[in-house]
C-alpha positions, 0 to 999 in steps of 0.5 A: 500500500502506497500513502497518497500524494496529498498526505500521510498514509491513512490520511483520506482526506481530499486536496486542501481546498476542496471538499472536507474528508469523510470520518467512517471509523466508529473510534473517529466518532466517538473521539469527536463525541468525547470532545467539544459540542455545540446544539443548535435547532438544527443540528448538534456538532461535535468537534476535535483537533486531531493533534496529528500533523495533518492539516486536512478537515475531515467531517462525518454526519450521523441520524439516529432512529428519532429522527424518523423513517430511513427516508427523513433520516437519509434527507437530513444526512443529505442536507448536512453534508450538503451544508458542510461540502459548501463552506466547512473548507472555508469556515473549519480549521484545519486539522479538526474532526468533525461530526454533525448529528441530525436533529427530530423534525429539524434538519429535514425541514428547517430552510437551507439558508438557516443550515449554513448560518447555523454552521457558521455559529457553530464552528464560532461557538465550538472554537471559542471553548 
């Protein structure tokens, strides 16, 4: 197995500048989980400085079951990383992880415009601590 040319082995995020990379890793969840968190209406996130030397951003998103059917379920992950592929490049730091969890009749409804905004004030709030 060979390290990719943008980073370290194992490292799977994209390019810098480009689209976040993806957490799959139940340990990368739970680390993040066990770190900083911030609840908004839409949405909860969940962040954590890796402390590894890479300066890649890496996201994962996750539904449970209250949230509703596979269908609601399936449409709020799809709303989050939307949000996240269009501006956690610009609004993230570097070398972080982190998780958005969909929230019950929230993430699937709220208007979009009020997703992006509220990622901005979390990624400020989560910072901040």
């Amino acid at each position: 197995m060979t390290a990719p040319a943008h980073g370290l082995p194992g490292d799977r995020s994209p390019l810098p500048g480009s689209q976040p990379g993806r957490l799959t890793q139940r340990s990368e969840f739970l680390r993040a989980a066990r770190a900083h968190n911030v609840a908004l209406p839409g949405f909860v996130l969940q962040g954590h400085e890796r402390g590894d030397g890479t300066h890649s951003i890496r996201a994962g998103f996750t539904c449970s079951k209250k949230v509703g059917n596979a269908v609601a379920r399936n449409r709020a992950k799809r709303r989050l990383r939307e949000v996240v592929r269009l501006d956690l490049s610009r609004l993230g730091k570097p070398g972080w992880d982190y998780v958005l969890i969909g929230r019950k009749d929230t993430t699937s409804h709220l208007p979009f415009d009020v997703l992006r905004r509220d990622l901005g004030r979390a990624l400020a709030k989560l910072h901040r601590a």
